[in-house]
C-alpha positions as YAML, in Angstrom:
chain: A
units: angstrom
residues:
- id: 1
  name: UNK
  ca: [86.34, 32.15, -156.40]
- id: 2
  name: UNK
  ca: [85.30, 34.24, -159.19]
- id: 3
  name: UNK
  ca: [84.40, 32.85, -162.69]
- id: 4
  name: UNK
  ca: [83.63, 33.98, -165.72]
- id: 5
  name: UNK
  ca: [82.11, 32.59, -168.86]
- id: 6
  name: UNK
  ca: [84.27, 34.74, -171.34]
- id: 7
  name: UNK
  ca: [87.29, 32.18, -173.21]
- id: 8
  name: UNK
  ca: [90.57, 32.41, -172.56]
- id: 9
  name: UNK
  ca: [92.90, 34.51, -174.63]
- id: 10
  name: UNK
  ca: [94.65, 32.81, -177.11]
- id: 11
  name: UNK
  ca: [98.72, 33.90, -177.46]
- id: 12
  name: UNK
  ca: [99.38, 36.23, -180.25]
- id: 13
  name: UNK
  ca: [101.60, 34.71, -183.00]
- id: 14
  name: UNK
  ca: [105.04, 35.71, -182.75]
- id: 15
  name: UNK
  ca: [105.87, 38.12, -185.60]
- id: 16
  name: UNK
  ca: [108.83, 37.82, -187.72]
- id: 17
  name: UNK
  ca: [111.19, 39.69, -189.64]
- id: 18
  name: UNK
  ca: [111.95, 39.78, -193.64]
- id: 19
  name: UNK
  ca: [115.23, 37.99, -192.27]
- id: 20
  name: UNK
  ca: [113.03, 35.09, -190.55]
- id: 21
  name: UNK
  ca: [114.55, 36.32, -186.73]
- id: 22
  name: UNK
  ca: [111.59, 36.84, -183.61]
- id: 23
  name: UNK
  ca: [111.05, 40.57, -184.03]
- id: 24
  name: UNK
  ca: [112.20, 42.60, -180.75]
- id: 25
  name: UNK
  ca: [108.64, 43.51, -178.60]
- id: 26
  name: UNK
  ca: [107.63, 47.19, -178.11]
- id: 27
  name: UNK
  ca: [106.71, 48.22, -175.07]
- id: 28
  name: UNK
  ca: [102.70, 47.72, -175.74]
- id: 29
  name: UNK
  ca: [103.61, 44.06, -176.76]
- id: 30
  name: UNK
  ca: [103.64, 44.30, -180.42]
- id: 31
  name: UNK
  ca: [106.79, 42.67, -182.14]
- id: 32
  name: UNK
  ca: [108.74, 45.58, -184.22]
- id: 33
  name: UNK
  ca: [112.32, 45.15, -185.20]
- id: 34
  name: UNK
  ca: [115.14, 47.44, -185.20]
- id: 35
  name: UNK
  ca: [115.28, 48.33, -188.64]
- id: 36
  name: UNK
  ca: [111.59, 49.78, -188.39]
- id: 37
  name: UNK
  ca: [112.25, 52.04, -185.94]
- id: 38
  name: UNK
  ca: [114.47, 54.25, -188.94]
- id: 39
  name: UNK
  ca: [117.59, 56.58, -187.83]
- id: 40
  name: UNK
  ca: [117.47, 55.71, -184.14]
- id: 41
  name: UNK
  ca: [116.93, 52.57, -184.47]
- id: 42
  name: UNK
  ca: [120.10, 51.88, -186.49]
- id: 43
  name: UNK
  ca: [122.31, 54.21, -184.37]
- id: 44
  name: UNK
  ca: [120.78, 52.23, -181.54]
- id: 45
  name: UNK
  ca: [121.60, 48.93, -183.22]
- id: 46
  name: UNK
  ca: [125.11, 50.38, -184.24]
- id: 47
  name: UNK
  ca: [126.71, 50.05, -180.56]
- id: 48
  name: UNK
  ca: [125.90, 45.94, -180.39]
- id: 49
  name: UNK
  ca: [127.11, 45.52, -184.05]
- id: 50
  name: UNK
  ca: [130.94, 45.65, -185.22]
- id: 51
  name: UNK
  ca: [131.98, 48.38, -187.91]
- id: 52
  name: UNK
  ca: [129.77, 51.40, -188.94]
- id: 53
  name: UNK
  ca: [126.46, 51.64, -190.47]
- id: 54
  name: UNK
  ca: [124.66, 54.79, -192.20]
- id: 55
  name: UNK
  ca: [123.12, 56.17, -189.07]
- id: 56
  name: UNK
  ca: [126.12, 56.65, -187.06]
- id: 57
  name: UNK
  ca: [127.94, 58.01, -189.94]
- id: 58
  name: UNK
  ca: [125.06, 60.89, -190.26]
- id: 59
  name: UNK
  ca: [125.04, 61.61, -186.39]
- id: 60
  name: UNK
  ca: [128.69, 62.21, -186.48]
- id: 61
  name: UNK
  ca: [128.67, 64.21, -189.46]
- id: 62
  name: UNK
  ca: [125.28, 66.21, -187.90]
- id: 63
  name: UNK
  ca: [127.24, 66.78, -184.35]
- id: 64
  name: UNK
  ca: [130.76, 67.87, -185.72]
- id: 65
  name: UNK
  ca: [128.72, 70.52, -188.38]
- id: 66
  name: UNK
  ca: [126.86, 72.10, -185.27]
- id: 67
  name: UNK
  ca: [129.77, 72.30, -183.20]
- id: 68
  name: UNK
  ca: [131.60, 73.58, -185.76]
- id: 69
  name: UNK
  ca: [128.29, 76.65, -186.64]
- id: 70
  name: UNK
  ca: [128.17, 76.94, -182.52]
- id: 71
  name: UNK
  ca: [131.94, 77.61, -182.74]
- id: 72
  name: UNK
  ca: [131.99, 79.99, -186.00]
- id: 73
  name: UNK
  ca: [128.71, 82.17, -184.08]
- id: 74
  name: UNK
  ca: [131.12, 82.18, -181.00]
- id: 75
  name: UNK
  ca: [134.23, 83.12, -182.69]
- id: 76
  name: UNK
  ca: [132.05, 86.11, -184.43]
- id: 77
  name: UNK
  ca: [130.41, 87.09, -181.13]
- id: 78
  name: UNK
  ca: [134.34, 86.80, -179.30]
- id: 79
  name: UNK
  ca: [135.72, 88.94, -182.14]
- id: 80
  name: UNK
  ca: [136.92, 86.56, -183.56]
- id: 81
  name: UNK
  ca: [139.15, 85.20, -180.59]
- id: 82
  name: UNK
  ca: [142.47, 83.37, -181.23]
- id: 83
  name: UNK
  ca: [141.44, 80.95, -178.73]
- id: 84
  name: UNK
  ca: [137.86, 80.07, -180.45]
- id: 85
  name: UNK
  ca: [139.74, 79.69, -183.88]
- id: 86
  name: UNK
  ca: [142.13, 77.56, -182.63]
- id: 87
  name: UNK
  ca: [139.26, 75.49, -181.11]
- id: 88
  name: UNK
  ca: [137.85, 75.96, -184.82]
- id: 89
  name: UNK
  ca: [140.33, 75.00, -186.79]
- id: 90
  name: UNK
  ca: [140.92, 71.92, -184.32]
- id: 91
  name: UNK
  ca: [137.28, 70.25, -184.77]
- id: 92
  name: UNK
  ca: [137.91, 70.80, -188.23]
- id: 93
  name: UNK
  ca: [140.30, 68.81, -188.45]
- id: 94
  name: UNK
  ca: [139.37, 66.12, -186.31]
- id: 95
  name: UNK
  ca: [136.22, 66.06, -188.09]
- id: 96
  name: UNK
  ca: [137.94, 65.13, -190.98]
- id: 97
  name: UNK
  ca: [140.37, 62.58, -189.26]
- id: 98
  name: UNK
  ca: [136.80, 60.80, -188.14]
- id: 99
  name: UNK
  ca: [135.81, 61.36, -191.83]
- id: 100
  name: UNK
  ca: [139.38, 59.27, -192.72]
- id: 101
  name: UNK
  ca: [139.28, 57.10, -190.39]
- id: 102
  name: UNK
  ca: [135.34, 55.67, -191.43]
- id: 103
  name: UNK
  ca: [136.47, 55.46, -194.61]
- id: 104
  name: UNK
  ca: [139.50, 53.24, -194.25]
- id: 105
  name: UNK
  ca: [137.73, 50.92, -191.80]
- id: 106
  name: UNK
  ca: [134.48, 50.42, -194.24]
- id: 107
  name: UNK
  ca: [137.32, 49.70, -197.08]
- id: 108
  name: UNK
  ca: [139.35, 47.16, -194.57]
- id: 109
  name: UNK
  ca: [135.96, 45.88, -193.77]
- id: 110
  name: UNK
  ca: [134.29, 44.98, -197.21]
- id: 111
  name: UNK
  ca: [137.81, 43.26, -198.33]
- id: 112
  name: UNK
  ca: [137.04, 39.64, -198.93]
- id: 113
  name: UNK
  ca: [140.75, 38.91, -197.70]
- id: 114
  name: UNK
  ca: [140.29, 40.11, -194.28]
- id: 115
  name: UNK
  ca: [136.88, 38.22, -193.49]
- id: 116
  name: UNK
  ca: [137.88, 35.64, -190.71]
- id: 117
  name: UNK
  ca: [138.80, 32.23, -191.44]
- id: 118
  name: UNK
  ca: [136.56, 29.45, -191.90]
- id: 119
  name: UNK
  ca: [136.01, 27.80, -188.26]
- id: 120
  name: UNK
  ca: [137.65, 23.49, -189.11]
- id: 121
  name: UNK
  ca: [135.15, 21.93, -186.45]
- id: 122
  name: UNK
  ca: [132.31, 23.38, -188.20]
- id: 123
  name: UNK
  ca: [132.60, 22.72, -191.25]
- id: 124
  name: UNK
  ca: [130.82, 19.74, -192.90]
- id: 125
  name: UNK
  ca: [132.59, 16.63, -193.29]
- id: 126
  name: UNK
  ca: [133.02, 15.48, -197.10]
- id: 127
  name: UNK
  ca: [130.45, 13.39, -198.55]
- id: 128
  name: UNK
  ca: [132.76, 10.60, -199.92]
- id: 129
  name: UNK
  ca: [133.31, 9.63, -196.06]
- id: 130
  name: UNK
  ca: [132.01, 6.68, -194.92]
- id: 131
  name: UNK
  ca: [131.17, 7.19, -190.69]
- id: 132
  name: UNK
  ca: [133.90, 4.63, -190.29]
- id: 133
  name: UNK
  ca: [136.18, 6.69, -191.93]
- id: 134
  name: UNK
  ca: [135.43, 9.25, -189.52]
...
């Protein structure tokens, strides 16, 4: 048996958020959160979370403006092909369906009236009630 006269390492505090939540660990061991990691992080964090957030909006409007400069440059380099138009004018306009369709679901979303209804069983009971009453 090998000893040694060094101490033992003490455990690292846990690092928190602004929010006051554990912060996710890196792969080194250092907490970060999702929200420090920028653009990635957030589209990242966008597939676990309902409704859209900024960074999902910007890679879909990023990916449907290169397909649609990779399909002009082929259209030009086809002569202008009625078959690359078509698939042109087609992510066009599903590009701005996509466009639509964010737009109406981050109105639906922020309406107070559609936020779900208050859950009975949690809610606390009045303070007027005796624990007989109960």
């Amino acid at each position: 048996m090998v000893t040694t006269n060094s101490p033992s390492p003490s455990p690292e505090p846990i690092e928190k958020r602004e929010d006051g939540a554990p912060a996710a660990p890196d792969a080194a061991g250092a907490g970060i959160s999702l929200d420090d990691l920028g653009f990635l992080g957030l589209l990242a964090k966008s597939i676990w979370e309902p409704g859209v957030n900024s960074a999902l909006v910007i890679a879909m409007n990023i990916s449907f403006f290169l397909l649609i400069l990779c399909l002009t440059f082929t259209a030009y380099v086809s002569n202008w092909n009625k078959h690359v138009l078509f698939l042109l004018f087609t992510s066009f306009l599903l590009w701005m369906a996509m466009v639509w369709f964010v737009m109406e679901i981050t109105r639906v979303q922020n309406n107070p009236e559609n936020a779900p209804p208050a859950d009975p069983l949690l809610a606390a009971p009045a303070a007027d009630e005796t624990r007989k009453d109960r």
